[in-house]
N, C-alpha and C positions, 0 to 999 in steps of 0.2 A: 504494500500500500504506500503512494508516495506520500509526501505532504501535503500537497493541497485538495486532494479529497476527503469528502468525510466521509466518515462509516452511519450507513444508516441501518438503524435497528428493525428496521420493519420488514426487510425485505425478505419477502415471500413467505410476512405470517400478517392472520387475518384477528383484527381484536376480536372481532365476534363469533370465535369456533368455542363456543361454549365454556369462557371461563369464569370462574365464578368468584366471587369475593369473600374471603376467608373471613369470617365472623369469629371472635376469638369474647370470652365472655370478661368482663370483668374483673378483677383478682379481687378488689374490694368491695365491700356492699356498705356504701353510704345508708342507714336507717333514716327513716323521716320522722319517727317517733320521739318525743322530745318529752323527757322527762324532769322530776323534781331532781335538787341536788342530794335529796336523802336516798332515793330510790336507784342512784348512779351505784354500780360497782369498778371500781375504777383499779387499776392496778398500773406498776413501774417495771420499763423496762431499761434498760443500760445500751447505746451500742456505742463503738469506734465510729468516729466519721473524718477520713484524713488525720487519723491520726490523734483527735480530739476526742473528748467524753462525749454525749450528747445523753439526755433523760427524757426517757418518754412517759407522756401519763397519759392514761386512755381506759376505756373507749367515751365517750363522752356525747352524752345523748342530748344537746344544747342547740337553741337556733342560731343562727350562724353570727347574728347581732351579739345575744349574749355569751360566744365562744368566744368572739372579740374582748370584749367587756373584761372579761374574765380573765382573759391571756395576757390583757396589756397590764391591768392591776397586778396578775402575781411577776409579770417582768418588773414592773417598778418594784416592789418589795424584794423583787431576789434582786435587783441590781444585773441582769443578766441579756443574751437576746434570748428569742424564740418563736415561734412558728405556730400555726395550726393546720395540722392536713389531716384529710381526711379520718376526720374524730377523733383525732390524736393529737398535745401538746407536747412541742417536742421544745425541751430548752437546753443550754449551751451549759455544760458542765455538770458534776456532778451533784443533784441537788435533793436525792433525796429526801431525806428526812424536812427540812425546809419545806419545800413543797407540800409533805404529806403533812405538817402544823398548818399551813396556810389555806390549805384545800379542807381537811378539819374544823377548821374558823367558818369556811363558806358552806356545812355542813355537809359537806361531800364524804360518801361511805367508802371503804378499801375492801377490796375482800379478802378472803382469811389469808395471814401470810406477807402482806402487802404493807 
């Protein structure tokens, strides 16, 4: 092939011999159900992210207003960043026990263990 031709991909196939589009299901299930904070079972999880700590608390059955609300108050109290995806708060460092006094306060349940 020299240089100044290009390579075209279609040659001598037809888009419409019956192919079809891979549907692939979701990993997560966003819930719409939106409960009290006594009624939340909530639990911590730890990962590595580059190399950093990161803290999860989750699952969090909250309207997306009060997910806000609620994410930015315990970042100011912890002094920290953080995130909300997909009904999980994820914050920057190690913050257990912190977290689980101030989510406590907001009477938020743990479940056994947690």
């Amino acid at each position: 092939m020299s240089r100044g031709k290009k390579l075209n991909l279609f040659i001598g196939a037809n888009i419409d011999d019956s192919w079809s589009e891979v549907q692939t299901p979701k990993k997560s299930k966003i819930s719409s159900e939106i409960l009290e904070p006594q009624k939340h079972q909530l639990l911590f999880k730890k990962e590595k992210r580059r190399g950093k700590t990161v803290t999860l608390v989750g699952e969090f059955s909250l309207s997306k207003d009060d997910a806000t609300a609620l994410l930015k108050t315990l970042k100011k109290k912890l002094g920290c960043g953080g995130s909300y995806k997909d009904n999980w708060m994820e914050f920057q460092g190690e913050l257990r026990e912190k977290l689980k006094e101030l989510l406590l306060k907001q009477n938020f349940k743990f479940r056994h263990g947690h």
